[in-house]
C-alpha positions as CSV (number, residue, x, y, z in Angstrom):
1,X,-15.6,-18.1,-17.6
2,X,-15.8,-16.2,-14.2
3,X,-18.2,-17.9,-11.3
4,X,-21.0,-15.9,-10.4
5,X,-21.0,-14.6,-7.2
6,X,-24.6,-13.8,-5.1
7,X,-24.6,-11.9,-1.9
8,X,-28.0,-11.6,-0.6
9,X,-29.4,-9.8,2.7
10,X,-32.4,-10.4,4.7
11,X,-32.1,-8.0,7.6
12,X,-32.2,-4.7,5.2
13,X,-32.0,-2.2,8.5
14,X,-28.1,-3.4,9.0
15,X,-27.1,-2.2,5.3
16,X,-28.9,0.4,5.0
17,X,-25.4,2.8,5.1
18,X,-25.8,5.1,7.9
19,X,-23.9,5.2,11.3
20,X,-24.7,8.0,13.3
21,X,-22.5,8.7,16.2
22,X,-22.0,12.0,18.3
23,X,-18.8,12.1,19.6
24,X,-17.3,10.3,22.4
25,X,-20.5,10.4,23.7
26,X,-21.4,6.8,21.5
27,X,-25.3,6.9,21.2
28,X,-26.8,6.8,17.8
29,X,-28.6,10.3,17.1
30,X,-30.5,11.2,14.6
31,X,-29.1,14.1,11.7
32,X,-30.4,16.0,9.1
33,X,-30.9,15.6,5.3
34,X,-28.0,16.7,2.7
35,X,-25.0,16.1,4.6
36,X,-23.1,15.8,1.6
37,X,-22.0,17.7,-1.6
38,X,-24.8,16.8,-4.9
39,X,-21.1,15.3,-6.9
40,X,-20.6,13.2,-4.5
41,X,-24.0,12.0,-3.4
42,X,-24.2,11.2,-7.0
43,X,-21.1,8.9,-6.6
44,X,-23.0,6.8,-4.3
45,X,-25.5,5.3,-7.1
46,X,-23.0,4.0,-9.2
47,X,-22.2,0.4,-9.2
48,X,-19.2,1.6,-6.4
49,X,-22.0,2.4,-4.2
50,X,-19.4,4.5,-2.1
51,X,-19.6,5.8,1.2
52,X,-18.9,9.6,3.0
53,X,-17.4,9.8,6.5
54,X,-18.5,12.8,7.5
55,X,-17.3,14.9,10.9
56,X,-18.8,18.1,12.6
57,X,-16.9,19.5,14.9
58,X,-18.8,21.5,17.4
59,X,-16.3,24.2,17.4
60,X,-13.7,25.6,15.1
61,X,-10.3,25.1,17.5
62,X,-11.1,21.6,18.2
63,X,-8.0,19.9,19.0
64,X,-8.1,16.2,17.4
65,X,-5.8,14.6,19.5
66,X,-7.3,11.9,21.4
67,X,-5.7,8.6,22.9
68,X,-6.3,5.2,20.9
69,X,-9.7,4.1,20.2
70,X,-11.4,7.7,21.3
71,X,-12.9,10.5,19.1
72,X,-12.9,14.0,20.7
73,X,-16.3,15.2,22.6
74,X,-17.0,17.9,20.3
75,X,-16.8,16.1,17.6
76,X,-19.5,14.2,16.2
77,X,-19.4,11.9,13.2
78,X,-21.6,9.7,10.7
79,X,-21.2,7.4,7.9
80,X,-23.7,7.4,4.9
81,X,-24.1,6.6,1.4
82,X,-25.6,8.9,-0.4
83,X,-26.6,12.8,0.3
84,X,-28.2,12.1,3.8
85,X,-29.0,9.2,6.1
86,X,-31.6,6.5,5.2
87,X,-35.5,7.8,6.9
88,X,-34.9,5.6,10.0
89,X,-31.1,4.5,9.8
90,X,-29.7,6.2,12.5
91,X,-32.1,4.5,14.7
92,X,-30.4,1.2,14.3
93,X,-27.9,-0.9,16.6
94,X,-24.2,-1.0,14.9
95,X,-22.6,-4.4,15.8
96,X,-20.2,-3.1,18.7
97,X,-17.0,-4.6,16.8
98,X,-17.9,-2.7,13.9
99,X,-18.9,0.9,15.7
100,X,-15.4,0.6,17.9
101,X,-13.4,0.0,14.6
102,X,-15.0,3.3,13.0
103,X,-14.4,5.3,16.4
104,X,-10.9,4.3,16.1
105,X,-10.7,5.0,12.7
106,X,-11.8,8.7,12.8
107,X,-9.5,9.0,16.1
108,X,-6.6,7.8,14.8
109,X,-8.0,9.9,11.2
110,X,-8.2,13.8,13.5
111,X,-5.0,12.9,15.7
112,X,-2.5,12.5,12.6
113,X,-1.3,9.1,13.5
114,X,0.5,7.1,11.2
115,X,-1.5,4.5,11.4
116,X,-4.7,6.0,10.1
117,X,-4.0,5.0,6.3
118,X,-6.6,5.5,3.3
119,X,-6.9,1.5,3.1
120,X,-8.9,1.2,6.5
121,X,-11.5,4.3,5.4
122,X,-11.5,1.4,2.1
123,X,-12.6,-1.0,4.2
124,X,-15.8,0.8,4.7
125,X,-16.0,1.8,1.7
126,X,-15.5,4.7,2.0
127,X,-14.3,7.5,-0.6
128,X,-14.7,10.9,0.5
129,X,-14.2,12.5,4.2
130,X,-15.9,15.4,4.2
131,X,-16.0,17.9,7.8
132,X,-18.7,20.0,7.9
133,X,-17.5,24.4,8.6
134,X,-16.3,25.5,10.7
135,X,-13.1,23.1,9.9
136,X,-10.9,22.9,12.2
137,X,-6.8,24.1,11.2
138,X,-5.7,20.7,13.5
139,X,-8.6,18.1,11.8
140,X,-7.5,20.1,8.1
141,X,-3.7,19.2,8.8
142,X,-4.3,15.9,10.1
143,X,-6.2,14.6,7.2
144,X,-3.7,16.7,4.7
145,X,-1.0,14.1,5.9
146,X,-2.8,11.2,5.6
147,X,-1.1,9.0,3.0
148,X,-4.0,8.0,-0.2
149,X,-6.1,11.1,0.9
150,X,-6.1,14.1,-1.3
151,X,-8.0,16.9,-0.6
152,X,-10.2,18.4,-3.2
153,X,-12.9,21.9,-3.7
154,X,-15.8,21.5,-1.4
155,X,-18.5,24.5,-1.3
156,X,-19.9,26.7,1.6
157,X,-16.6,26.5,3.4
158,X,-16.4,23.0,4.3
159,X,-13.2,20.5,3.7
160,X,-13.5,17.4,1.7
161,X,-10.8,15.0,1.2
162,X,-11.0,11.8,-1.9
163,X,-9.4,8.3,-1.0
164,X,-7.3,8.3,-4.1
165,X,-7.2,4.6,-4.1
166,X,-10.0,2.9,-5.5
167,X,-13.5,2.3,-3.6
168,X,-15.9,0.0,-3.7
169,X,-18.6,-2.1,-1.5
170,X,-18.1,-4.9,-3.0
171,X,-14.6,-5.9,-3.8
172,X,-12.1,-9.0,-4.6
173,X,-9.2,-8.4,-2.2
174,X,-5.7,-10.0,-3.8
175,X,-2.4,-9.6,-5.9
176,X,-4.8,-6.9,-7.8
177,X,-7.9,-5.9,-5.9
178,X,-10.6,-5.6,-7.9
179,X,-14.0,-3.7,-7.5
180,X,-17.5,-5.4,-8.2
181,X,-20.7,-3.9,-9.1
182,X,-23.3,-4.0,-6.3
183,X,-27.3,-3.0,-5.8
184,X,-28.0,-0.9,-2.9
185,X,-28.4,-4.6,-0.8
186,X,-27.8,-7.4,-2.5
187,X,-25.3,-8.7,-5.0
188,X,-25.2,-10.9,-8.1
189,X,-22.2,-10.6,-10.0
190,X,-19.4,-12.5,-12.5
191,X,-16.0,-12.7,-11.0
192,X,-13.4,-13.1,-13.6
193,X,-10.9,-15.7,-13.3
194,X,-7.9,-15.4,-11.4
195,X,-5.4,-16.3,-8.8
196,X,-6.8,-18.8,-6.1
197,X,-6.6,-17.1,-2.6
198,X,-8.5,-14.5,-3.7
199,X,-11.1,-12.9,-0.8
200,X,-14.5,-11.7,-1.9
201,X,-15.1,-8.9,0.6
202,X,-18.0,-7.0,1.5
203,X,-17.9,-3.3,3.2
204,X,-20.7,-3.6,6.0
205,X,-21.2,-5.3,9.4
206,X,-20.5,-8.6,10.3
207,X,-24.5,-10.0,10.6
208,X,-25.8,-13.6,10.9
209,X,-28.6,-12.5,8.1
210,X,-25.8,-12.2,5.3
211,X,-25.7,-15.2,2.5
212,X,-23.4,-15.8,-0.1
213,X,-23.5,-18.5,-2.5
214,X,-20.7,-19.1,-5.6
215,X,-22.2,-20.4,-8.6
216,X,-25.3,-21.5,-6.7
217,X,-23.1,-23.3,-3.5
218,X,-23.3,-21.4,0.0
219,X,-19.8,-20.0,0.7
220,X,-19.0,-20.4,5.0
């Protein structure tokens, strides 16, 4: 019999999916509603509860290299689950540790470096990368030759890109990850037996206000 695993948040603001950044500029900003296609805002409400990295490039010969750690100026970016940001979301401080790690991320994502691989877009759960038109021919090619992303038909002339691997907010990470059902906050699942080691792993900020208990026992 699996243990039952409970994940439970009290500070709702930090989980509410939406990271709204504008370039190397760094401020939160506020964007607008329907960011994303209706096929993959629809993914988001599965048990998954996926996220979409979206980009919008100011301009349509945006060059994406950047050094280490940076995002180009004319380039702004935001994370969300679901068709648009939460009312409110983008207002929100992003734990600094978390907000450098997704600057670097979509860097190292729009410069073609080899070490932007599908498994850290994973880690924040994220499943589609879509850039907003006009798409840049340097962001198209970098993301084309990221390893575990495969590009697939996105309307109105914008690019979108699936993490072939699978995605998930909630996850066990091990021999054979495995993905866990989750609510839009909170968790309460059965993990099935298996391997000790195992890491139960949860795609959002690092915050004080998380709790996660294991067959009714606080986990550290």
């Amino acid at each position: 019999i699996g243990a039952v695993a409970a994940l439970a948040m009290f500070a709702p603001a930090v989980g509410a999916g939406a990271w709204a950044v504008r370039g190397a500029q760094g401020p939160l900003h506020r964007v607008g509603a329907a960011l994303v296609p209706a096929h993959v805002a629809a993914e988001a409400d599965t048990a998954d509860r996926p996220r979409t990295l979206v980009l919008r490039p100011a301009r349509s010969d945006l060059v994406g290299a950047v050094p280490a750690g940076e995002v180009p100026a004319a380039l702004a970016y935001v994370l969300v689950r679901g068709a648009s940001p939460e009312l409110g979301a983008a207002d929100q401080s992003v734990p600094r540790k978390a907000s450098n790690a997704l600057r670097a991320l979509v860097g190292d994502l729009v410069s073609a470096r080899g070490d932007a691989k599908a498994q850290r877009l994973a880690d924040f759960a994220v499943r589609y990368v879509l850039v907003r038109s006009p798409v840049p021919e340097g962001v198209a090619a970098a993301l084309d030759s990221v390893p575990g992303l495969e590009r697939v038909s996105a309307p109105e002339g914008d690019g979108l890109w699936r993490v072939s691997a699978p995605t998930a907010r909630v996850s066990i990470l091990g021999p054979t990850p495995l993905a866990l059902p989750s609510g839009a906050v909170g968790v309460k699942t059965t993990i099935p037996d298996g391997p000790a080691g195992r890491v139960l792993a949860l795609a959002e900020p690092v915050d004080a206000d998380w709790r996660a208990t294991l067959n009714g026992h606080s986990l550290p």
